[in-house]
C-alpha positions as CSV (number, residue, x, y, z in Angstrom):
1,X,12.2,-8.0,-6.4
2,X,10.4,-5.9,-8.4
3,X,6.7,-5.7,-9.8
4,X,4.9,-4.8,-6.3
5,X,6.6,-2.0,-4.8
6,X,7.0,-0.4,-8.6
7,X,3.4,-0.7,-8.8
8,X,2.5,0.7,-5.8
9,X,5.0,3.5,-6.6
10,X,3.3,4.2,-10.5
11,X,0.1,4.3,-8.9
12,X,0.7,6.9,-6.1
13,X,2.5,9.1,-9.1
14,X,-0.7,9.0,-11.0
15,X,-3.3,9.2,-8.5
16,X,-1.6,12.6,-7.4
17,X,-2.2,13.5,-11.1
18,X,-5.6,12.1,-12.1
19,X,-9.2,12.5,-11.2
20,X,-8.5,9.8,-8.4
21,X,-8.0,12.0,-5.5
22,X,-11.8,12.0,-4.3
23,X,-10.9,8.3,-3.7
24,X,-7.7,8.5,-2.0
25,X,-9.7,10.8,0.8
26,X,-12.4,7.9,1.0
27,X,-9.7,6.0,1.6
28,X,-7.5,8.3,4.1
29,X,-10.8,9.1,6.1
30,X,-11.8,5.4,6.5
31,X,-8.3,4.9,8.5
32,X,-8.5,8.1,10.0
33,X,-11.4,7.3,11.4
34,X,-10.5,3.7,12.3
35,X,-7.2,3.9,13.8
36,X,-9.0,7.1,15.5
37,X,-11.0,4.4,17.8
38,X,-7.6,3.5,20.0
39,X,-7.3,7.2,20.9
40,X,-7.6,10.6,19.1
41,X,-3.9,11.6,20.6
42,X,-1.6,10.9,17.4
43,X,1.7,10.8,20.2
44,X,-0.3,7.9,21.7
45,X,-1.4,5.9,18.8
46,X,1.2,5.2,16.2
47,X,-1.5,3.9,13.4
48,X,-3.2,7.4,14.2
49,X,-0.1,9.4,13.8
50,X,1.3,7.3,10.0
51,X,-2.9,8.0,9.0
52,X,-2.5,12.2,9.5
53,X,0.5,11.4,7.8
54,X,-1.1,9.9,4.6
55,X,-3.3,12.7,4.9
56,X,-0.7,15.5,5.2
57,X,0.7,14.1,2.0
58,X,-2.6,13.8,-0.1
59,X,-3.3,17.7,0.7
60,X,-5.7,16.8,2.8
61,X,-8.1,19.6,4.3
62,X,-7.5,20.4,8.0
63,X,-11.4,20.6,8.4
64,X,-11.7,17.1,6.8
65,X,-8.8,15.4,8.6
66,X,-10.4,16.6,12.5
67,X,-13.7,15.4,11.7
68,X,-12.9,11.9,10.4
69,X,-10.6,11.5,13.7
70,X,-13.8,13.1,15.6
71,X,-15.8,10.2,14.0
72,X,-13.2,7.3,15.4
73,X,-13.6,8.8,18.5
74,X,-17.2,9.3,18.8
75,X,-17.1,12.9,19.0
76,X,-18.9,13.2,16.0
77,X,-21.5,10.8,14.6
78,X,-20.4,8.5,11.6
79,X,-20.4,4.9,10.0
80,X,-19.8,2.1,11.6
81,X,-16.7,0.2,9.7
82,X,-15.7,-2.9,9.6
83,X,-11.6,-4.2,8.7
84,X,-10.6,-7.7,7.5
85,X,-8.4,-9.0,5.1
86,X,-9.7,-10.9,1.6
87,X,-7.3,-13.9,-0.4
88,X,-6.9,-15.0,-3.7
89,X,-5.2,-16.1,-6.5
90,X,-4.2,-13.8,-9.6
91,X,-2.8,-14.5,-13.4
92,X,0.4,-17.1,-12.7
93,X,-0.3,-18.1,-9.5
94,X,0.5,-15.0,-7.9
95,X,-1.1,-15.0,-4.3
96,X,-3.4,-11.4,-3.5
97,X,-4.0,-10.3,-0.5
98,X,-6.7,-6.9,0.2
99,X,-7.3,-4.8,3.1
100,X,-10.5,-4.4,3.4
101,X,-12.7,-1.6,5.2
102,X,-16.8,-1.8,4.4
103,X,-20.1,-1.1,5.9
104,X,-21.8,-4.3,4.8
105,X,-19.2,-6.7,4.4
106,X,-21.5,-9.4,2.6
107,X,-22.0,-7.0,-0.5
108,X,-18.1,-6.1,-0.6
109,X,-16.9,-10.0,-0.6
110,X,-19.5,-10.8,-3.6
111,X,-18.2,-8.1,-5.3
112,X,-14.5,-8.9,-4.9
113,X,-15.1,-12.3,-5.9
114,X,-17.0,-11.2,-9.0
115,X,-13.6,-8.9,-9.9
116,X,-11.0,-11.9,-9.0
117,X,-13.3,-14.2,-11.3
118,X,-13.6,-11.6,-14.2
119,X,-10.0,-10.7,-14.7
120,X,-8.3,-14.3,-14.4
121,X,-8.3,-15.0,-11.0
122,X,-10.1,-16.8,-7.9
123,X,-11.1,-16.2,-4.1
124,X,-8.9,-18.1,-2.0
125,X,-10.0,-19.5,1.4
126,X,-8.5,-17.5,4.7
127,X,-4.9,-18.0,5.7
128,X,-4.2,-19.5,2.0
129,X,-1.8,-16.6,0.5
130,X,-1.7,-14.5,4.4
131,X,0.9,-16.4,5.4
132,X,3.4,-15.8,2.0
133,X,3.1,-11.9,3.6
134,X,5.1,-10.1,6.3
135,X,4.0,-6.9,7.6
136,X,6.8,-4.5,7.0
137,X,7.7,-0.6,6.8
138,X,8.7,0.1,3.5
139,X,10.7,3.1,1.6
140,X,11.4,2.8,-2.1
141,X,13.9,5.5,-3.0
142,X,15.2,5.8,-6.8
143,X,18.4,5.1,-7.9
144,X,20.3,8.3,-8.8
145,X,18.9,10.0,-6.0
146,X,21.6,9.0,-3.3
147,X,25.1,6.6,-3.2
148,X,24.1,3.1,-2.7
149,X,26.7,2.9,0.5
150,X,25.2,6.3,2.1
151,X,21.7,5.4,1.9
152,X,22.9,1.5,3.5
153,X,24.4,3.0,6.4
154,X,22.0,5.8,7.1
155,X,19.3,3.3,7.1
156,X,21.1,0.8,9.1
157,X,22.1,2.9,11.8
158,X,18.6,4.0,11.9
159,X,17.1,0.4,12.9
160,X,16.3,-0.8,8.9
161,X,16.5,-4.6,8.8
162,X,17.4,-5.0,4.8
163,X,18.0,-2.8,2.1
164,X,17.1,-4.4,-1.4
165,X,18.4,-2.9,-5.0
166,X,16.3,-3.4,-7.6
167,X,16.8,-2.2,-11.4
168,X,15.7,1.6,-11.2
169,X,15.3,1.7,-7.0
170,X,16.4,0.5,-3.5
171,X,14.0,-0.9,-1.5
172,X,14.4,0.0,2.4
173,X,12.9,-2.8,4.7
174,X,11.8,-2.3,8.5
175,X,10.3,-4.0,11.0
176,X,6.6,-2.0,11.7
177,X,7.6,-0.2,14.7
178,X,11.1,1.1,13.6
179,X,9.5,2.8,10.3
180,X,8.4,6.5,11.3
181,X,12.3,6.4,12.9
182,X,13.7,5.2,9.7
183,X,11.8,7.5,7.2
184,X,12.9,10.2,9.7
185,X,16.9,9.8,9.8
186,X,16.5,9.7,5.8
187,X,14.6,12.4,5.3
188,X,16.7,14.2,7.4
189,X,19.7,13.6,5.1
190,X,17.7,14.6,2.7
191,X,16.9,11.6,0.6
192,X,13.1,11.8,-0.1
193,X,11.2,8.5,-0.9
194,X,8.8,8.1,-3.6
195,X,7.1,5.9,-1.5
196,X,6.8,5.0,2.2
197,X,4.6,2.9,3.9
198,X,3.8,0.0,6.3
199,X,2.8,-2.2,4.1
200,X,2.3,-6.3,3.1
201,X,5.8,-7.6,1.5
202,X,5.7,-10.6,0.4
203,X,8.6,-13.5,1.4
204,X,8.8,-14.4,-2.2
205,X,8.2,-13.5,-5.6
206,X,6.4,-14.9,-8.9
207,X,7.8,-13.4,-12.5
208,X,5.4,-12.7,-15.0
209,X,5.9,-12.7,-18.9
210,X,4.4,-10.3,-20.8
211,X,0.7,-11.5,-21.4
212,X,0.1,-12.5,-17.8
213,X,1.7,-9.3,-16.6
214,X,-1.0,-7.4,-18.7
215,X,-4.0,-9.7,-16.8
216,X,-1.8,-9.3,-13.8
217,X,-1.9,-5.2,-13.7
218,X,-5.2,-5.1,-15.4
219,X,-6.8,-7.1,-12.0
220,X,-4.6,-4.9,-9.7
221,X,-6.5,-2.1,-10.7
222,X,-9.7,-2.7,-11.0
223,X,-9.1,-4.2,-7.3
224,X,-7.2,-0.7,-6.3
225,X,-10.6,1.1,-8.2
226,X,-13.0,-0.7,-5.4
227,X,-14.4,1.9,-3.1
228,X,-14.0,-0.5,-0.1
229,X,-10.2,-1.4,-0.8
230,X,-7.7,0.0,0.9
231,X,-4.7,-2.0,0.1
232,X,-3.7,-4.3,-2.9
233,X,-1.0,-6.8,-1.9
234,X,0.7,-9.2,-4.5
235,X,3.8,-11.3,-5.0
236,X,4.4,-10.4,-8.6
237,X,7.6,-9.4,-10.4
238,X,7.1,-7.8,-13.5
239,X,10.8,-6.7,-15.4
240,X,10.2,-2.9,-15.4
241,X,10.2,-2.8,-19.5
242,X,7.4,-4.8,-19.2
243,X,5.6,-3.1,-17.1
244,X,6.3,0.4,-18.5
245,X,4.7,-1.3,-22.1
246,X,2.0,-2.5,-20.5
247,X,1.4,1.7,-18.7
248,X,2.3,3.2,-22.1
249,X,-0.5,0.7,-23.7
250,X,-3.3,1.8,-20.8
């Protein structure tokens, strides 16, 4: 276990940090809207309600996060989006999979294929690398933050389906409808996730040495820096001095 989820983690730390947030409200008012089309009543519509979420904790404007759920309900004019899901191949095999939301779809694929070919990777046909994915909720919580057996039983009791322990973190596992209620009984104990998320997890892993691990997190972002991404999925595990050379390097 490992590269993914520590990824996922390093880049939310930074991207609260860096000039990035401009792009994480692209991205928050893309599935605002969206998930906004199957109802603007967040106690109705569970996608809606994890989307105000995300944009609760990116300090989103109040003004910003009505009027993108305004536009998903066609109170208010807007683009029309499109959602589908984009395969490939990365550095050592490792199988991608992106979320995709565009306007012109045709533009967005050439351009993902041109950023898979450029940075030691390929475009993989549909259903090639989907199926090594399970949608999942999951909470990362670092180690040091709360006893191993507490945080088992708290998430346990609370509907979690696994709980994994990695070297610095635990990984807390649900299935996608039993997240908000899981996130909830923790946070109520007061154990606070650095990440938490419905999210792609893949059913097994590839490790990475050191130089492929560098192409590996070099693709990952300049996949994550694509306007029309929303989500970079991948089945890499990268030991965590690895990867903290390879951020200390970039």
């Amino acid at each position: 276990m490992g590269g993914h989820s520590h990824w996922a983690t390093t880049k939310r730390h930074k991207a609260s940090q860096d000039a990035k947030r401009g792009r994480i409200f692209t991205r928050v008012i893309r599935e605002l809207t969206i998930a906004a089309r199957h109802g603007g009543d967040p106690d109705a519509n569970p996608r809606l309600r994890l989307a105000i979420a995300r944009a609760k904790d990116a300090n989103m404007p109040g003004d910003t996060l009505k009027k993108a759920i305004q536009r998903g309900t066609g109170e208010l004019p807007g683009i029309s989006y499109e959602e589908f899901t984009l395969e490939g191949y990365g550095p050592g095999g490792t199988a991608i999979l992106l979320e995709i939301t565009t306007d012109n779809r045709n533009r967005t694929v050439a351009e993902v294929r041109s950023l898979l070919t450029k940075n030691g990777g390929n475009m993989a046909e549909a259903g090639a690398v989907a199926w090594q994915f399970h949608k999942k909720g999951l909470i990362v919580i670092e180690q040091g933050k709360v006893e191993e057996d507490r945080l088992l039983t708290l998430a346990l009791d609370a509907g979690a389906e696994d709980m994994k322990v990695d070297e610095k973190t635990f990984e807390v596992i649900t299935a996608p409808p039993d997240f908000e209620t899981v996130k909830k009984a923790l946070t109520d104990g007061n154990i606070e996730p650095s990440l938490a998320e419905v999210t792609f997890v893949p059913q097994n892993y590839i490790k990475l040495e050191e130089r492929a691990a560098e192409q590996m997190l070099r693709l990952m972002e300049v996949l994550d820096d694509h306007d029309d991404v929303q989500k970079v999925h991948a089945n890499f595990d990268i030991p965590d001095n690895i990867m903290e050379k390879v951020a200390a390097a970039g």
